[in-house]
C-alpha positions as CSV (number, residue, x, y, z in Angstrom):
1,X,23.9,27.6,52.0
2,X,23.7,30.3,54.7
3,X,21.1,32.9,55.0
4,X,21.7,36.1,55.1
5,X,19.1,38.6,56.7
6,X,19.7,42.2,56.8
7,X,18.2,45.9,58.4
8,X,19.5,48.9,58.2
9,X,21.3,48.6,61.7
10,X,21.7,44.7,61.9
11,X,22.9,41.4,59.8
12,X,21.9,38.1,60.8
13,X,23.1,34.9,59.1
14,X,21.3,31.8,59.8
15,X,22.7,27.9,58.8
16,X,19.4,25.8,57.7
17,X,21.9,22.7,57.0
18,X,22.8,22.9,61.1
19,X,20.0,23.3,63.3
20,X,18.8,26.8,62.1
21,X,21.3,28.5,63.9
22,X,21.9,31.8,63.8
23,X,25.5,31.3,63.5
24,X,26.2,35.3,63.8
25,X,24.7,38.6,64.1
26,X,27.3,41.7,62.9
27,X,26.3,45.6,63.9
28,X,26.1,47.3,60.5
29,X,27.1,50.6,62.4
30,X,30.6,49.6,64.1
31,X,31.1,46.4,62.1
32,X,30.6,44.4,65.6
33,X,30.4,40.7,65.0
34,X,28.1,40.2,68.5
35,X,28.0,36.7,69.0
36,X,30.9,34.1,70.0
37,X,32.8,31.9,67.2
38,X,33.8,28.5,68.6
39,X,37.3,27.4,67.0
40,X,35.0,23.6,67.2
41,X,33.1,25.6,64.0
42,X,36.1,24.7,61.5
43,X,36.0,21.0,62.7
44,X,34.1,18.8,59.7
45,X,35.6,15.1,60.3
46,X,33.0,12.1,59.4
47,X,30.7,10.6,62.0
48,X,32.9,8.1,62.9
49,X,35.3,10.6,64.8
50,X,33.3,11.3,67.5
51,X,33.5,10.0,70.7
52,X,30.1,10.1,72.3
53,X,27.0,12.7,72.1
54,X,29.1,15.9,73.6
55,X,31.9,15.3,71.1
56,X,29.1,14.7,68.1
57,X,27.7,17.9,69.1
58,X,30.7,20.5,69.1
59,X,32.0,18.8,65.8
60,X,31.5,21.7,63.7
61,X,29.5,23.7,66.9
62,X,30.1,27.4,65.6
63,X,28.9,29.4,68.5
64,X,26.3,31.5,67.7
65,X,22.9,30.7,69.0
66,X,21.0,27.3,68.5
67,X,17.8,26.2,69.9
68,X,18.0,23.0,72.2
69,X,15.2,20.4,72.0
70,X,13.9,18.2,73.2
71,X,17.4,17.8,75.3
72,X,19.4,20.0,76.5
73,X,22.6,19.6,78.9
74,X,24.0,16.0,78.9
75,X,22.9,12.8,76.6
76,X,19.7,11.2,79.0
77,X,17.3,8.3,78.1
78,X,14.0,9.7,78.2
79,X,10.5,8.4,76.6
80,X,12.3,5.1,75.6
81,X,15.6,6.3,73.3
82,X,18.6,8.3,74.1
83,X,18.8,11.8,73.0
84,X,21.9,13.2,73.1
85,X,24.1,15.6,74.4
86,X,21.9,19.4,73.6
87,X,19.1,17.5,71.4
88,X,18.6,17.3,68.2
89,X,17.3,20.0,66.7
90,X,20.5,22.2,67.0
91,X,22.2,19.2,64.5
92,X,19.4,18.9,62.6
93,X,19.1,19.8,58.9
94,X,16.3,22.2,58.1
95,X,13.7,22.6,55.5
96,X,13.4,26.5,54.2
97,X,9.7,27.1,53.6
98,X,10.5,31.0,53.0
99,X,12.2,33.6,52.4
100,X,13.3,37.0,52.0
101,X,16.0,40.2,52.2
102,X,14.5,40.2,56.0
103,X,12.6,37.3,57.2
104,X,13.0,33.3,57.0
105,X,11.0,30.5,57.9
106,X,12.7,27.2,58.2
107,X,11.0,23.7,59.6
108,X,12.1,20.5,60.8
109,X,11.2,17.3,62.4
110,X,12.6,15.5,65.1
111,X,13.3,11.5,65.1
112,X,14.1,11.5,68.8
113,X,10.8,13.2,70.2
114,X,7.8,13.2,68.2
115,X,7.9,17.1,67.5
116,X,7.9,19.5,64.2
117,X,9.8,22.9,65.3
118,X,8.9,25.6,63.0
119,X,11.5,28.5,62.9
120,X,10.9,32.1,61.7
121,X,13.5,34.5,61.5
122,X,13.6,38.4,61.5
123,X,15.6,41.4,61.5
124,X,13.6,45.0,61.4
125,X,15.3,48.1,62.9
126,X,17.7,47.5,65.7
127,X,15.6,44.1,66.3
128,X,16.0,40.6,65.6
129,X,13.2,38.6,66.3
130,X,13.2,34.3,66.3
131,X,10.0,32.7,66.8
132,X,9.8,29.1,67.6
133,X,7.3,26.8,67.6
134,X,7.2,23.2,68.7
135,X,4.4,21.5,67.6
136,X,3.2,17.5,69.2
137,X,2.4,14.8,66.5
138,X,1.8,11.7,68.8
139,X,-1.8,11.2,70.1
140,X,-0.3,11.4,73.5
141,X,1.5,14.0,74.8
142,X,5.3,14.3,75.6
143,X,7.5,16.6,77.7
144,X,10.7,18.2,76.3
145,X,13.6,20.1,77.4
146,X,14.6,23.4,75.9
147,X,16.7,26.0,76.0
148,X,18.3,29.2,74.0
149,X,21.4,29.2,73.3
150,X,23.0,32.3,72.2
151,X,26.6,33.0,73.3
152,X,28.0,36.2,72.7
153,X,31.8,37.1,72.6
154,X,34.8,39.2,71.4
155,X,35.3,41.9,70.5
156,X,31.8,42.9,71.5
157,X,32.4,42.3,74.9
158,X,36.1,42.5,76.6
159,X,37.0,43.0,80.7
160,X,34.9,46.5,80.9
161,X,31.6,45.0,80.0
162,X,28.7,43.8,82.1
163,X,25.4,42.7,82.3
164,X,22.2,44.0,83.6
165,X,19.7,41.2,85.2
166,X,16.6,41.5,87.0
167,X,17.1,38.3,88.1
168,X,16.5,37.8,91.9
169,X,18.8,34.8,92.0
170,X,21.3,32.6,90.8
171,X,22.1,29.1,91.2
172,X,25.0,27.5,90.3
173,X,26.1,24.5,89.4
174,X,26.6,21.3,91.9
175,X,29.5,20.0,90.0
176,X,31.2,21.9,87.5
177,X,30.6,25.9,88.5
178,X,33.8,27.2,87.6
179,X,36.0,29.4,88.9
180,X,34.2,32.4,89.8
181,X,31.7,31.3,91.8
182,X,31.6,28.2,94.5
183,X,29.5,24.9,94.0
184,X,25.7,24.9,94.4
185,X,25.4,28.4,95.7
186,X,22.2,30.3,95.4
187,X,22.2,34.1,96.3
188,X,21.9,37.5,94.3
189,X,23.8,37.6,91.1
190,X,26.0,40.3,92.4
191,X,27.2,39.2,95.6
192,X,27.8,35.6,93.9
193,X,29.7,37.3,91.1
194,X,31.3,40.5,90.9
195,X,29.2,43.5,90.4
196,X,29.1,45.3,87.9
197,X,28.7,49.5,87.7
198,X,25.2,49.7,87.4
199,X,22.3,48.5,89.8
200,X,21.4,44.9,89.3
201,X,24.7,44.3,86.8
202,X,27.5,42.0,86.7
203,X,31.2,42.5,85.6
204,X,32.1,40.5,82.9
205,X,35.8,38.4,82.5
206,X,38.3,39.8,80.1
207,X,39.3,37.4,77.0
208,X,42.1,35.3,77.8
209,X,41.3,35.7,82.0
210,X,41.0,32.1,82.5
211,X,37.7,32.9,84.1
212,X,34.5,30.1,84.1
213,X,31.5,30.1,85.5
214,X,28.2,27.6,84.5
215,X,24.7,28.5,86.6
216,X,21.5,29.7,86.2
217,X,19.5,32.9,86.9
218,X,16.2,32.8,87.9
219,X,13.3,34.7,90.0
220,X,13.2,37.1,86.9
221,X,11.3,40.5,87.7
222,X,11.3,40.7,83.8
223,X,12.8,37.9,81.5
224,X,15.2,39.9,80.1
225,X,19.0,41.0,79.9
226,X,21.3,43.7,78.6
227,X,25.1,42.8,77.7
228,X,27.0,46.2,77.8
229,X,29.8,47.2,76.0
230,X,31.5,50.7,76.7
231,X,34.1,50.2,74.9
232,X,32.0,49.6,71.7
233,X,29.7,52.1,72.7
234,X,26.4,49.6,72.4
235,X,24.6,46.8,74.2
236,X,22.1,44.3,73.3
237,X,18.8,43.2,74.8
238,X,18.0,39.7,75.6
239,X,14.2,39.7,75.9
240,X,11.9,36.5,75.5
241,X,8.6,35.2,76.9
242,X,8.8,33.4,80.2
243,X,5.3,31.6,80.0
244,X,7.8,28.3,78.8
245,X,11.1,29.4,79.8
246,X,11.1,30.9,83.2
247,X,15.2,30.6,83.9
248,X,18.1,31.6,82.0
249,X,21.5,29.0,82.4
250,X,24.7,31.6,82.7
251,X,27.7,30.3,80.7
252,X,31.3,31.8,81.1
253,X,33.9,30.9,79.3
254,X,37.2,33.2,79.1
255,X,39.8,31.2,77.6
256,X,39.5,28.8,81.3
257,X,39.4,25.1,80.0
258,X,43.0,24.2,79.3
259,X,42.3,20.7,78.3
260,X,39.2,19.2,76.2
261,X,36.8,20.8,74.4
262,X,38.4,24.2,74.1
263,X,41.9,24.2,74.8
264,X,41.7,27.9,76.4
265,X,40.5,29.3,72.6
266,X,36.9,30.2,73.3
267,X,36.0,33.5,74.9
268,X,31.7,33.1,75.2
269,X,29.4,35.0,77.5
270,X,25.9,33.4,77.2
271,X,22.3,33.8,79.2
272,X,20.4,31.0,77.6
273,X,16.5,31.2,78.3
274,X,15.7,28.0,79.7
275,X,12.3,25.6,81.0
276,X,15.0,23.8,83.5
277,X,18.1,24.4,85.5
278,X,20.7,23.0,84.7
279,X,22.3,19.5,86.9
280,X,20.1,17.1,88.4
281,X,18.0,17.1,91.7
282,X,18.7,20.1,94.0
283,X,16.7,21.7,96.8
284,X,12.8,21.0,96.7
285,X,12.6,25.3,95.8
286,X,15.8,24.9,93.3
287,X,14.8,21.2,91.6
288,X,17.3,21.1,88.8
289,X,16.6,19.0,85.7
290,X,13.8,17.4,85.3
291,X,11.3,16.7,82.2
292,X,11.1,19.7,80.7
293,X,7.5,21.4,79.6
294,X,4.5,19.0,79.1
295,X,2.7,19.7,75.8
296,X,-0.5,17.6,74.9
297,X,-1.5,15.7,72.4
298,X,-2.0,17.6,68.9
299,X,-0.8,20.5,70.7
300,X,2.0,23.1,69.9
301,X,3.9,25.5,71.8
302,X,5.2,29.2,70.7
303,X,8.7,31.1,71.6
304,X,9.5,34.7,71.3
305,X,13.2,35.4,71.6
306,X,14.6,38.7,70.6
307,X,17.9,40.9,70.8
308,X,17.7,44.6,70.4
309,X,20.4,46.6,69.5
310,X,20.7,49.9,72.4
311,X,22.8,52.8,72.0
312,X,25.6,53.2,75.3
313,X,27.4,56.0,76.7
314,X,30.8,54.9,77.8
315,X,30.5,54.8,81.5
């Protein structure tokens, strides 16, 4: 059964039975639903429907925001099995070890990595606050991919929002960028893409623009960014700790894929905190891929991720 967390200003439901997600987060004040619904969320056929890993994962994917480990991008063979397409964890069924009106804490282990992850879940004020931690069991120590995924979508955001980055950079992708931006490109964010009103912003594509666009931002002054919606009158703050997760992939998806998976019905906007970029190889100063973050033996790892509900003139 969902969870269902609740502040005065915010209302967070979280799925233990698939990977801890927190599958959406509504604005008590407008009645906002922030984050993106995938139409792949109604989709419940057996196992035996699905294809490969990809397919496996966005049987039933909701949107919303899951937690990628120890993989994250396509299926890859790595420490002796193959873990699929975004890792496990984000399929994963999870444990509840607590809670409350506010607060969760939710734990799982991993089959395909030798890790616990340990999820605690908040909502206090205009803030709501995931901490993850990803604990080693083996006596020798392992590295892992991972990555946040939270996508955010209609009718939050439409063709007059944008986002503020500090990012210095972004890199897109060497096969697959989309349509707004050419293929492995690195420059500013807003001379790449199109620039938004305020300093350091970018404009975001309407629903239903057929615009894509799959890189990563990177060079961070501060790990953090702010999705702005005039026409809602609001915007949210993307903040985390970049001691683990010093890039962020950008995923655009405006109704563009006219084909397989989304048949042009998913509008997402996502900046996914991330210990990788996204692809493999690159330039020696833009290495994309990779093993992901080392942790020893015994040893455990913690991430802060958190969205803050701002107030916003219209501009």
């Amino acid at each position: 059964m969902p969870i269902i967390l609740t502040s005065d200003a915010l209302e967070a439901t979280i799925t233990p039975e698939r990977g801890a997600d927190v599958v959406q987060l509504l604005d008590r004040a407008t009645g906002t639903p922030l984050l993106a619904e995938s139409p792949t969320g109604l989709v419940h056929a057996g196992e035996g429907f699905a294809t490969d890993s990809m397919a496996g994962w966005l049987r039933g994917y909701p949107g919303g925001w899951q937690l990628l480990v120890p993989n994250a991008g396509p299926e890859r063979e790595h420490d002796g099995v193959r873990q699929g397409f975004h890792g496990e964890a984000s399929l994963a069924t999870w444990d509840v070890l607590a809670q409350s009106e506010t607060s969760c804490e939710l734990e799982a282990y991993l089959l395909t990595a030798p890790l616990r992850l340990r999820r605690s879940v908040s909502v206090s004020g205009d803030t709501l606050t995931v901490t993850d931690e990803i604990e080693n069991l083996s006596p020798d120590a392992v590295e892992t991919r991972i990555v946040q995924h939270p996508a955010f979508g209609s009718p939050f955001l439409d063709g007059e929002s944008y986002v503020i980055t500090s990012a210095a950079k972004i890199v897109t992708d060497a096969v697959a960028p989309g349509s707004l931006a050419g293929a492995d490109v690195v420059g500013r964010p807003d001379a790449v893409l199109a620039a938004g009103p305020k300093p350091g912003s970018i404009r975001l594509p309407a629903p239903g623009s057929r615009a894509s666009v799959f890189a990563a931002l990177t060079d961070f002054a501060a790990p953090e960014v702010t999705f702005c919606s005039p026409t809602r009158g609001l915007a949210i703050r993307l903040g985390w700790d970049s001691t683990f997760l010093p890039h962020a992939w950008l995923w655009i998806e405006a109704n563009a894929g006219s084909g397989w998976p989304w048949f042009r019905r998913l509008y997402a906007i996502a900046v996914e905190p991330a210990n990788v970029l996204p692809g493999e190889g690159g330039s020696p100063a833009h290495p994309r891929g990779g093993t992901g973050t080392h942790i020893p033996a015994h040893q455990s790892i913690t991430l802060t991720t958190s969205l803050t509900r701002l107030p916003l003139a219209s501009d």
